[in-house]
C-alpha positions in Angstrom: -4.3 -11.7 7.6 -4.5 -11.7 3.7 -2.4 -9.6 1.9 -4.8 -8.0 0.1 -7.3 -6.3 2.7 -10.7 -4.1 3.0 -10.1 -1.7 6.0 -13.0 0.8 6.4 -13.6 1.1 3.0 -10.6 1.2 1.2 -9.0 -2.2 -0.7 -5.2 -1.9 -0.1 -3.0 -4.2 -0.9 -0.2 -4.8 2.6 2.5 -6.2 0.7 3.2 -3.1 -1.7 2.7 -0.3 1.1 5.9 1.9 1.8 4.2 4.6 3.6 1.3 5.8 5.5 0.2 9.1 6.3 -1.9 12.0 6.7 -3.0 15.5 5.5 -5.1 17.4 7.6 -8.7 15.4 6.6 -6.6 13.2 3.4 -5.0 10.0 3.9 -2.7 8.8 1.8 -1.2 5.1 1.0 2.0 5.4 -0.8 2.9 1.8 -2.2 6.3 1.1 -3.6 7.8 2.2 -6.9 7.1 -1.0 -9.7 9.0 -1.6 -12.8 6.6 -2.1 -16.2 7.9 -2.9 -19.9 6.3 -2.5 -22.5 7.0 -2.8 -26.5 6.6 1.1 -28.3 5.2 0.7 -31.0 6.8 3.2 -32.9 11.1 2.1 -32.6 10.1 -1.9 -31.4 11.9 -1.4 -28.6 11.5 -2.5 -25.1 11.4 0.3 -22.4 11.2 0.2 -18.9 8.8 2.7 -16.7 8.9 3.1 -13.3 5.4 3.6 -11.6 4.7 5.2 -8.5 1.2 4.2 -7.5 -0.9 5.9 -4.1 -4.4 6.2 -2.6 -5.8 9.3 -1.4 -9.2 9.6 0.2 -10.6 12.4 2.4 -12.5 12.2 5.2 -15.2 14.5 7.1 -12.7 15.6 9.8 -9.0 15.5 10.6 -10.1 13.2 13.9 -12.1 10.8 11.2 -8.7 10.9 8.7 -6.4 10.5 12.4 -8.6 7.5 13.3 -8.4 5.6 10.3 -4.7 6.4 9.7 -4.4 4.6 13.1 -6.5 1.9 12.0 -4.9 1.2 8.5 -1.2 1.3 10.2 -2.8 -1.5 13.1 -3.6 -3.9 10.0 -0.3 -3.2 8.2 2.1 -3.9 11.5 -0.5 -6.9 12.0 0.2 -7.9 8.6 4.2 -7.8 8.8 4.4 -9.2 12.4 2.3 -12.1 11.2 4.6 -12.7 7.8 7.8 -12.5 9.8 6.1 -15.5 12.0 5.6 -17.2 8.7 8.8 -16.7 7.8 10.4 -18.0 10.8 8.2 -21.3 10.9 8.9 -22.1 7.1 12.8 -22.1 7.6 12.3 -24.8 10.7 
């Protein structure tokens, strides 16, 4: 599985995903805090930003939002099981 994946309809990327979960009809992908610098141009400094980042998309129904929740946390166990495998071949 590639680490960056279509699953009905939505383009998430497996590798950054700390959570998964829903909202009555909303799910929501929470990915993991990254770090950003950038130059301001005002002092010439360098500062560091934290960004959290997430997806949100709403569905006709909660059993539409439960379904896909199921589906989307499928891939992502998929997609850890298969790089622990990795993992364990490339240190043979």
């Amino acid at each position: 599985m590639e680490r960056i994946n279509t699953v009905n309809g939505l383009t998430i990327d497996f590798e950054r995903i700390r959570n998964i979960r829903q909202e009555s009809e909303f799910l929501i992908i929470e990915y993991n805090a990254r770090i950003e610098y950038s130059k301001n141009p005002f002092t010439g400094e360098i500062e560091k930003s934290e960004i959290s980042e997430s997806i949100s998309k709403e569905f006709h129904s909660y059993e539409s939002a439960r379904d896909n929740h199921i589906d989307i946390k499928d891939y992502w166990n998929e997609y850890l099981t298969q790089k622990v495998w990795f993992r364990k071949i490339l240190k043979v």
